[in-house]
Each structure stands twice: as C-alpha cells, then as structure tokens.
N, C-alpha and C positions, 0 to 999 in steps of 0.2 A: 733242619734238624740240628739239633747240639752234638757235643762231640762224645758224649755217653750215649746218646740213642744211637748215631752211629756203631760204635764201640758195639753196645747190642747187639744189634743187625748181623754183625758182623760174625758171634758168636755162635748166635740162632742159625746160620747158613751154615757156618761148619769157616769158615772163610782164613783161610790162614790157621797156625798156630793155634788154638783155641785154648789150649793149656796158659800157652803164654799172653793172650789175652786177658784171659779170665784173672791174671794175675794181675794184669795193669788198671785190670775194673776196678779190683778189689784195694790195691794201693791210691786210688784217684778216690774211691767214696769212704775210705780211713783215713790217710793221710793227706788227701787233699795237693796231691803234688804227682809230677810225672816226667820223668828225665829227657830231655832229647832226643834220644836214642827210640825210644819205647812212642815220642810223638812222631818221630821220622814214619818210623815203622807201622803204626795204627794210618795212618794220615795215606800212606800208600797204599793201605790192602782196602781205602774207603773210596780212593780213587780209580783203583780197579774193578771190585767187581757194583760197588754201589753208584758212583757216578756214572757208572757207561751205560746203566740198563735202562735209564732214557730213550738211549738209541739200540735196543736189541730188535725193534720191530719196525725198522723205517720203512716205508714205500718205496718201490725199482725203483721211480725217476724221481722223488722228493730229492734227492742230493745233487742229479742234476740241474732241474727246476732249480734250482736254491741260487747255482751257479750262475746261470743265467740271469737271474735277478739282481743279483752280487754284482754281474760285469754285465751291462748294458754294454750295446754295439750301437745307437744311435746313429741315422744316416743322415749325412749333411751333404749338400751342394757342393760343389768346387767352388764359388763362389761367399757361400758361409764359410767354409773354412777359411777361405783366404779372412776375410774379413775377421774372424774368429781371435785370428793368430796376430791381427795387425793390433786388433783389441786388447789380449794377452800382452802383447811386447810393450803398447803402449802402458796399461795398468802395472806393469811390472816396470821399466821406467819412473814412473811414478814413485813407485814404494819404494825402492830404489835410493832415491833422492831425498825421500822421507827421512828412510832408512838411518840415510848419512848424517843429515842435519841430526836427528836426534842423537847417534852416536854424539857428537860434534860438541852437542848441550850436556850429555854426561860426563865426557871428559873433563869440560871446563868445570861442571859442577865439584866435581872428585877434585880437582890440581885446586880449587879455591878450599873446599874442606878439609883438605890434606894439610894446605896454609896455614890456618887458622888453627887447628890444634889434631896434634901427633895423635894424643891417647884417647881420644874417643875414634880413631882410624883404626887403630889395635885393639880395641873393646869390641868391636862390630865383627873383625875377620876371626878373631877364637872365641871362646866360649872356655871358661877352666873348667864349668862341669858340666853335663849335657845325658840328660835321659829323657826314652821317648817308649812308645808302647806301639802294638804292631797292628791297630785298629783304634777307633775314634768311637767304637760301640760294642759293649758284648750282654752277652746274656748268662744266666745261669750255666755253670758248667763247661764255659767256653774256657779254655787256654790262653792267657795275656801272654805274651809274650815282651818282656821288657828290655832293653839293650842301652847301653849307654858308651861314655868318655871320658875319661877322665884328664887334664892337661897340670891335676897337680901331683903331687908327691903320692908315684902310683904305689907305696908300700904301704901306705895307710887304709885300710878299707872304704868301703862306700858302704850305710846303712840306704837300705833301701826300706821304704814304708807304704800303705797304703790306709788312706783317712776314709771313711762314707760320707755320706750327706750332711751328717752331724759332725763332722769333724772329729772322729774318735777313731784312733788307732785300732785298725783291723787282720793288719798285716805287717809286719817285715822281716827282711832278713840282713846280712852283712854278707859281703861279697868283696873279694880283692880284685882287683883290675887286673888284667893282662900286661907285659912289657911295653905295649903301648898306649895304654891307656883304656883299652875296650874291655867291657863287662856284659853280662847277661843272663839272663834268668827264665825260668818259666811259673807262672802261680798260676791258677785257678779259679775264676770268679764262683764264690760261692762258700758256703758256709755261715760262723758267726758272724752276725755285724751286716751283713751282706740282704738283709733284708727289704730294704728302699731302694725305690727306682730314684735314680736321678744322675746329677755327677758326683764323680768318685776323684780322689786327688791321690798320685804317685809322687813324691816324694827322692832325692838322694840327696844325702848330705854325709862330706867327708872333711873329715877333723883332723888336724897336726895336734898330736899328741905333746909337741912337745909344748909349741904357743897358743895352744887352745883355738888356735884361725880356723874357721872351717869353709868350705865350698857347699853351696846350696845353691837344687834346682829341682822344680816341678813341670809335673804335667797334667792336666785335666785329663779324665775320658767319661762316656755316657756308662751306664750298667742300666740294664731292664731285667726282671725277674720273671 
C-alpha cells in the first residue's frame, strides 16, 4: 500500500490524532509536500496499529514451531564432530592465507597507483558534490527522500531538480547546506509531469556566484505509476 492509503486507514480507524491527520492528507494532495516531523509522526502510528495486525491472531505454538526451525539442534557423532572441526580449521586456514595474499596484491596495487599520480588518488576518496535518494523505486504518492554533501563553498545553495523520462523539468527546489556540508529534503512522487513509468533523473548543482564554477551531480531512480 502507498503512503496515502496508509494515511487513510489510519483516519477511517480513529488511529491517532485524526484532526491532525486529516491536516497532513490535505497538505500532501494540495501541496504536494510533507515536513519531517508530520512523516516521523504518520510513519509511527502505520507502524503501530497497521503493520502489527498481521500478527493479532497467531497460533499457541506457531512462534515456537517457528523457533525450532530457526535453530536446528542437529545430532552428530563424536566422531563427525571431531572430523567437522578438523575440516573447519583446515578451510579456515585456507582462507586465511587467501585472505593475506590478496591483502598483499592490493597494497602493492595502491603504493604503485599512489606513484604514478597523486590527483586521480584525491578524486576517488572525495567527492565535492554528492546526492542520493532513499530507494532505487517508488510509486505514485511515495515519499523520496533526498539527502546529500556538499565539500564546496557551503554558503552558496544547491538547486535541487527532478527531469522525467522525457527530460523536462518537473521538480526543484534550492536548499542551503548545513556547516558541514549535509542537505536534505522530502518530495513526493506525483503530480505534473509525473505521468510515465520509467527512469526519473535527480539532479544537484551548486554555483559560485562569484566565478560562475559550479558542482554537479546525479542520480537515477525507477518511478511506476
């Protein structure tokens, strides 16, 4: 279920706040937005009385059954043990030794590309701008959750964007970084634009005002309708 039929359910039961509810329905299917606070909040009262009622009518011993399956006791010989454990030491040994050698090949790999050149060793351990999404899939009505980094000049804003299938501006906003760097947001899949299944492109790009340089980075994700 989405996070509006949720939201529903929740109102139709009596389930919490209903007042306050009905207020964040009604800001989500006008505005199309929902604060933190108000997702903490709906996201708990879904995991209360909605996700448990799976289990409001289990069988006396299904949860022990269950246990038992979970943690098998297996009866071995003294004999297979022994032999078990000689097995174990040896394959673990093994890996072991693996283990080492291949440490052994990345080191050298690293002290030889270290060599060879400094600034592509620096390009790989930061990143100056970095945005990512909190699922690889959503559907109509779902919550994206966006979050990023910034490692430039964190008093310039990050524009955040969102392209459809067609590559046409559907979404963004401007958002200023934290003192170190971190950013974050919530939208809403859904709406204008938002009508085609497919992949969907997020967007940040943050511009020096003064030299016109900017930082740009993407991320793909799937949308289904």
């Amino acid at each position: 279920m989405t996070f509006l039929t949720d939201l529903d359910d929740l109102i139709r039961h009596h389930n919490g706040d209903v007042k306050k509810l009905r207020e964040i329905r009604d800001t989500i299917r006008h505005d199309n937005f929902i604060t933190t606070d108000n997702k903490n909040y709906v996201e708990s009262l879904i995991t209360m009385y909605l996700k448990n009622q799976a289990f409001v009518k289990p069988l006396p011993r299904q949860q022990s059954d269950t246990k038992i399956e979970l943690q098998p006791k297996p009866t071995t010989s003294s004999s297979d043990s022994k032999s078990n454990v000689a097995f174990s030491f040896s394959s673990n040994k093994k890996l072991g030794v693996l283990a080492g050698v291949a440490a052994a090949i990345a080191i050298i790999v690293i002290v030889g590309f270290t060599g060879t050149t400094d600034s592509a060793v620096i390009t790989t351990i930061t990143e100056p701008l970095l945005v990512n999404v909190d699922q690889t899939t959503y559907q109509r009505a779902d919550i994206i959750s966006i979050s990023g980094n910034s490692k430039g000049n964190n008093q310039h804003a990050v524009e955040l964007s969102i392209e459809n299938v067609n590559g046409v501006k559907i979404w963004n906003e401007n958002i200023n970084p934290k003192i170190d760097g971190q950013f974050s947001t919530l939208v809403i899949a859904g709406g204008g634009g938002w009508e085609d299944d497919g992949s969907y492109t997020l967007k940040a790009v943050q511009t020096e005002l003064s030299s016109g340089d900017s930082l740009q980075s993407e991320i793909k994700f799937k949308f289904f309708s």
